[in-house]
Structure formats: C-alpha cells, structure tokens
C-alpha positions in Angstrom: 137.3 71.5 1.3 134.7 71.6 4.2 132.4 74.5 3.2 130.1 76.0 5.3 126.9 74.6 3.4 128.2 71.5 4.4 128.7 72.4 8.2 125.2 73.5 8.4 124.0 70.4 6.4 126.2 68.4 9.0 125.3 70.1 12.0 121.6 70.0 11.1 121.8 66.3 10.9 123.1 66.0 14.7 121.5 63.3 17.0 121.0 64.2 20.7 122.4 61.5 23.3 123.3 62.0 26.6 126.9 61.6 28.1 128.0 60.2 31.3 131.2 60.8 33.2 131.8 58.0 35.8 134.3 58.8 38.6 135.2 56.3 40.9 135.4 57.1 44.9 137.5 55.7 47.0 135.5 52.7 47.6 136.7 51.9 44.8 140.0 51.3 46.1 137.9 47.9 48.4 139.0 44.4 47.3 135.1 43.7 47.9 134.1 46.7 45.2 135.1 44.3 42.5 132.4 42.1 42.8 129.9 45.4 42.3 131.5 46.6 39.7 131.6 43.2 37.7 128.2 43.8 38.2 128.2 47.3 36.9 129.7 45.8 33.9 127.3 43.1 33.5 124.5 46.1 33.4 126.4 47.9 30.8 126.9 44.7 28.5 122.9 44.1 28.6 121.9 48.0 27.9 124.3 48.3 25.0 122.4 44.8 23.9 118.9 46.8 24.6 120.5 49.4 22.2 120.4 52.3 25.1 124.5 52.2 26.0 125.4 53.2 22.3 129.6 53.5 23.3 131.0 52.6 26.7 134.6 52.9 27.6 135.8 52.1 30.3 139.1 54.3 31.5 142.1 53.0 33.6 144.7 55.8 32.9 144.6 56.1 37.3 142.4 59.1 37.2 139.3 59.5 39.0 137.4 59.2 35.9 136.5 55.8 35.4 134.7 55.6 32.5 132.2 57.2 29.5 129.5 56.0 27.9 127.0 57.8 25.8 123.6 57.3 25.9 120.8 57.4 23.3 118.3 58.6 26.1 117.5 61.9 27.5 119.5 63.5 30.7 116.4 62.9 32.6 116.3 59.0 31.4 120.0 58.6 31.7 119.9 59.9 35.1 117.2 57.1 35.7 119.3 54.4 34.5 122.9 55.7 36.3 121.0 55.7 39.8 120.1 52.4 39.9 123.2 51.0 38.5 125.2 49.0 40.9 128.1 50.9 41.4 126.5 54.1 42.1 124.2 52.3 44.7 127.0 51.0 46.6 128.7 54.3 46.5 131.7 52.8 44.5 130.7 55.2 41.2 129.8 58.9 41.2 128.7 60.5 37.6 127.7 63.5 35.7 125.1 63.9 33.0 125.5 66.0 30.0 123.4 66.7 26.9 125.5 66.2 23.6 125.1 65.5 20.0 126.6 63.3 17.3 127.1 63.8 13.8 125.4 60.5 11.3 128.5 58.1 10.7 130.1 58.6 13.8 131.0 55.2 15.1 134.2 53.7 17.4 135.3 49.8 16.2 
C-alpha cells in the first residue's frame, strides 16, 4: 500500500531535469533535411555519452512531434544546447522547454 509518508519521502527525493518537445516543420518533409537530422542524431548520441541527454526518444507515430528527450540541465542550459543543434538551425526542428522532475529509480531499457 502507497502511504502518504512514502509519497512525501518519494516526492522529496525528486531530481529536476528539463524536458524537450521537438516538433518537426515542414522542412522536414525535404529529401535534403535528412542529412541534418542524421546530424541532429549524431549530437544527441555524443550528449547522452557526455551524460547531459539522460533519455532521448525519438517519435515517428506521423505527428508533428518528433521526439523527447530529457535533460539533466537547467531550462536556461537546455535552451543553450537545443539552439545550436542542427536541426533547429536549419529550421527543420522547432522545440519547447519545460522544467520537470524524476523520482530515484526511474529508468527506460
């Protein structure tokens, strides 16, 4: 049973990240975008390696969201690192930024 000691215990153990929404434009839709965002990819491979991209998943469900990652950087960082990624300078990939917490054990595998 999940009392509410442990909720508190839970929530007070939270982690702040920062989550990012990645739409995709209609640029997207270019035969040429692909080499940008195999580029964008490559980024997001090296900053989970540098430990700062903590979950990325890409999303192909024909949406305009194209992907989510979370972040174990501020908003103000995060916002850094998303303007100077690829896609977003080549106007392939818009994004929102949004403060968020995790709870200790969370993981995806």
């Amino acid at each position: 049973m999940i009392t509410d000691d442990y909720m508190r215990e839970m929530i007070g153990r939270t982690k702040g990240y920062s989550v990012v929404i990645l739409r995709g434009t209609p640029k997207l839709a270019d035969p040429a975008a692909q080499a940008i965002v195999w580029e964008h990819a490559r980024r997001n491979f090296q900053l989970r390696a540098d430990g700062v991209l903590r979950i990325v998943c890409p999303v192909g469900d024909g949406s305009d969201v194209s992907g989510i990652g979370i972040f174990d950087t501020s908003v103000d960082e995060t916002r850094r690192i998303m303007d100077d990624d690829p896609g977003v300078r080549g106007g392939i990939f818009t994004y929102e930024v949004h403060a968020t917490r995790g709870f200790p054990g969370d993981a995806l595998s």
